[in-house]
C-alpha angles and dihedrals in degrees: 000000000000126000086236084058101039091050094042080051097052095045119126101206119067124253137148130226128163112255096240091056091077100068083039089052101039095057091047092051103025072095096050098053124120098354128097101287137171111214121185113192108186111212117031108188107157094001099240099121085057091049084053096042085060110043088045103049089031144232094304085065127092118213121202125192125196121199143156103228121073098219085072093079088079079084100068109112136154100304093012122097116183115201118201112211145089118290085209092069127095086198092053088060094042089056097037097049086040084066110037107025129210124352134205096213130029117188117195108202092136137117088329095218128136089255112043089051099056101033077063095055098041086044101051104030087096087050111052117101117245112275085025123139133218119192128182119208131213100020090163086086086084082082106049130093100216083066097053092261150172090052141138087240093055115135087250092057091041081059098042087057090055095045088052101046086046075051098048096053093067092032088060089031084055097054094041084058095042085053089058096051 
């Protein structure tokens, strides 16, 4: 069993993650333990994934949660920062980011909607350290009606437009320089 599922499993605070997160996980932060780490988790709920986060990147880390609802901040403790505002909002992040700087992980379990998802991409991409990760959960909600979807607005097709247009720039760069042989 990994360290990331152990821990996750000895928490004391509850918290949910698909099973096959934690191999996922463990190869992304193996990097990240011990040493002096900003991690953003977006969504707080019951506070056991900070309670993971901590235990599994150590006590130089800071851990940051983000949530909606006030009654989340019960969950600041030495090392765990809990931040009220939307995730939807542009203003939120500017302010957010004004105020902590740039991060090294930034984990998106939050309100799981098209926009929110990607309003917290297109907000913290500036602000991730090199070598940082960002990671969206529950993307399959891009499938689900009760999220609006399908739709031609859906968070995977948000991120299929990026990786075409990254893709479209070679493949134009390619043919320019085709044009000069």
């Amino acid at each position: 069993m990994s360290d990331l599922k152990k821990y996750f499993l000895e928490c004391s605070l509850y918290s949910t993650k698909h099973s096959t997160y934690f191999e996922v996980y463990e190869k992304l932060f193996t990097k990240f333990r011990n040493k002096k780490v900003t991690l953003v988790e977006v969504g707080v709920l019951n506070g056991g994934s900070l309670e993971l986060w901590q235990k599994y990147l150590g006590n130089d880390a800071k851990i940051i949660g983000i949530d909606f609802n006030p009654s989340a901040k019960k969950f600041n403790k030495d090392n765990i920062d809990i931040f009220i505002g939307d995730q939807s909002s542009k203003k939120f992040w500017e302010n957010f980011y004004d105020k902590v700087g740039n991060i090294d992980i930034l984990i998106d379990d939050g309100g799981h909607e098209n926009f929110m998802q990607a309003q917290t991409v297109v907000s913290s991409l500036d602000h991730i350290n090199e070598d940082g990760v960002i990671i969206i959960e529950d993307t399959h909600s891009s499938y689900l009606k009760e999220f609006g979807n399908p739709s031609k607005y859906s968070f995977i097709n948000y991120c299929y437009f990026i990786v075409e247009n990254i893709n479209m720039r070679f493949f134009k760069k390619n043919n320019e320089d085709k044009n000069l042989i």
